[in-house]
C-alpha positions, 0 to 999 in steps of 0.5 A: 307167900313168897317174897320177890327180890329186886336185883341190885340195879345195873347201868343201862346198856345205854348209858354207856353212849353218854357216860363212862360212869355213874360219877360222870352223872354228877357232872350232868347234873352239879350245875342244877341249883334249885334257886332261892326265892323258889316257893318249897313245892317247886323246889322239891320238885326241881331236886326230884328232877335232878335226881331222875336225870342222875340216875337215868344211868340206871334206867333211861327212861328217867331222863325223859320223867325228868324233864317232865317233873321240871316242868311241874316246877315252871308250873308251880311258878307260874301260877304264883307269879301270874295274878288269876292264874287259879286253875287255868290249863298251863298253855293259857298260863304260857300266853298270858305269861308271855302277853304279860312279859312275866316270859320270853317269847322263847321261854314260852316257845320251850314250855309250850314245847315240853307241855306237848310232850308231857301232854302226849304223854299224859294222855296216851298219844305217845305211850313210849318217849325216850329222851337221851339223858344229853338232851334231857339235861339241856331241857332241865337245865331251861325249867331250872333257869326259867324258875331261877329268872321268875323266882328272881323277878320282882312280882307283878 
């Protein structure tokens, strides 16, 4: 049997277009606050993508995972603040959550945005997507504050 090592991991080439340093990835992410009042799945899932966009300096890729799991967060939220949520596929939770005024006509213009994104990926339409980790965390930054503003809400 023979064991394979993984390397150490090293910077992506590409980091280096963003940041000088792995500790600049700190500052990316320092104002990505899990809100409280948020339900634990989705704070859980808030600090994992977080924590993706931090170490997108060692694989880019990540940035893009990581607007895609602070999606899941938004989800989470939705479905507990939304009565009948149940199973509903997100873009119907998107519009009654805009009819209902749980969202702003641009919340749910940026969710509906990133649900196409994680859709085309999810179901093999976009098989490769690279989102800059800059870019990535203006996204995050967005699934943060609206999950902040939701949680922050009275219920309905």
């Amino acid at each position: 049997m023979t064991t394979q090592r993984l390397p150490f991991p090293v910077p992506d080439e590409r980091a280096r277009l963003f940041v000088d340093s792995y500790a600049d990835m700190h500052d990316l992410v320092a104002d990505l606050v899990v809100p409280d009042g948020a339900p634990e799945a989705a704070a859980t899932v808030l600090r994992t993508a977080r924590e993706l966009l931090r170490q997108s300096y060692y694989c880019y890729e990540f940035s893009t995972v990581a607007v895609m799991h602070s999606l899941i967060a938004v989800e989470i939220v939705l479905r507990d603040r939304i009565p009948d949520a149940g199973k509903k596929p997100l873009h119907q939770l998107i519009k009654q959550g805009a009819a209902d005024g749980i969202l702003t006509a641009r919340q749910a213009e940026y969710l509906d945005y990133g649900r196409q994104i994680r859709n085309g990926m999810a179901h093999g339409q976009t098989t490769h997507a690279v989102m800059p980790p800059a870019m990535a965390a203006g996204m995050v930054t967005t699934s943060f504050a609206i999950v902040s503003e939701l949680c922050a809400a009275p219920a309905g």
